[in-house]
N, C-alpha and C positions, 0 to 999 in steps of 0.2 A: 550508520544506521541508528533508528530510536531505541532499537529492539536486538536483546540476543534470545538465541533457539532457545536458551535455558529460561528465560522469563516468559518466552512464550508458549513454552510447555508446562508451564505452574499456574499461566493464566486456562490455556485449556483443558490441563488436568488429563480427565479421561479420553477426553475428545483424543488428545495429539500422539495415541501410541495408535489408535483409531486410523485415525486419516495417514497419518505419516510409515503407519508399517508397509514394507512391500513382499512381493510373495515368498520371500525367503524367510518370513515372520521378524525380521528385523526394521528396527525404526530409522527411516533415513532425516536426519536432520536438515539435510541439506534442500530438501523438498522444504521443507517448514523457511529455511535461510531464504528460499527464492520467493513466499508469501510475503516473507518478512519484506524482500526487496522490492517485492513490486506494491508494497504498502508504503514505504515509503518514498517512491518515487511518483506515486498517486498525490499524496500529500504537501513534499515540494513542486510539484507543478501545479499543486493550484495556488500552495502556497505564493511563489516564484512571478507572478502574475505583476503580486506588490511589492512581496519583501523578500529578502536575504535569505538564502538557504543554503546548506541546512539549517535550522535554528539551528542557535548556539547559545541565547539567553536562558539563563539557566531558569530565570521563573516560567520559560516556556516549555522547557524541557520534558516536565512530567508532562503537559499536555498534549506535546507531541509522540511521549512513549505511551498516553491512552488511545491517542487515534489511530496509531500503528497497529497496536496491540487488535482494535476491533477490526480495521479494515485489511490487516493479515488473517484475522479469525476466519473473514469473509470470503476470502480468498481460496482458506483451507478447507470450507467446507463447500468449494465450486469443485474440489478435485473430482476425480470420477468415482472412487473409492471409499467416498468419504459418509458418512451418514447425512439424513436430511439435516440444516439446517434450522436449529432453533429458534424459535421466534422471537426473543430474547436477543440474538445475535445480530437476524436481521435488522429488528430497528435500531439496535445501537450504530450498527455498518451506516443504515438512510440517515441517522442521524447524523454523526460525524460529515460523511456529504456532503449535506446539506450546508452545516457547518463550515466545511471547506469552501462550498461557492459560496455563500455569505461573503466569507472573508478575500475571494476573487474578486467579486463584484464589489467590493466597498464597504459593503452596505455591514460587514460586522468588523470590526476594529480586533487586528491582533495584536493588544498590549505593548509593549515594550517593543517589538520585534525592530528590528533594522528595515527602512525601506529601502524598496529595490529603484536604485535612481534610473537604467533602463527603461524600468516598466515590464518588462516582459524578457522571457528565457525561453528556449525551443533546444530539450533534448531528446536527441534521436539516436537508437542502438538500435539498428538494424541489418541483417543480414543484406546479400546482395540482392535483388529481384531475378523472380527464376524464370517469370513469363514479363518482356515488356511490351512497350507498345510494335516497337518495327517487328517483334519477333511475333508480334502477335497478327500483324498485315495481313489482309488476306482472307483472316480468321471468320 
């Protein structure tokens, strides 16, 4: 990962005792760890399109623990618990986006990085399907 719970509760300060407390009044981190992961696995898949992931070059590195950092931010405040969303927040989340398909499509050059000689990556963690189609026959 780009990102630990500890740097991402220094990036959001008051926000993350907020969003991540649960009703026992205590802070579950691990809530914040699953932002964090689904931030970065946003990131290597679009990254992963061209290049090598995880980055590992290390002049990419901060700018990989900036984009984490925003698109976990973004994440954290989709929780249901969470306060609205800051407008501040949001554009930085479209911006990095943005920025990531840039660098999907071509069209923005990420640095040094390793290209990916495939071209393309497909990961999937998924549960088993609860309705399929024969079971759904009928239907």
């Amino acid at each position: 990962m780009y990102l630990t719970a500890a740097e991402f509760r220094k990036a959001l300060r008051n926000y993350y005792d907020e969003i991540y407390m649960d009703e026992f009044e205590e802070v579950q981190d691990s809530d914040a760890e699953e932002d964090i992961a689904a931030a970065c696995a946003e990131i290597d898949g679009s990254l992963s399109v061209r290049y090598t992931v995880p980055v590992t070059d290390t002049t990419l590195l901060p700018l990989a623990r900036s984009w984490c950092r925003t698109i976990a931010a973004d994440h954290a405040f989709m929780r249901p618990t969470s306060p609205e969303i800051p407008p501040k927040f949001a554009e930085a989340a479209k911006q990095v986006r943005d920025t990531l398909a840039g660098i999907a499509s071509g069209k923005i050059p990420f640095g040094t990085a390793a290209e990916n000689d495939a071209e393309s990556v497909v990961l999937v963690d998924a549960s088993e399907p609860k309705m399929t189609r024969p079971q759904m026959a009928g239907y």
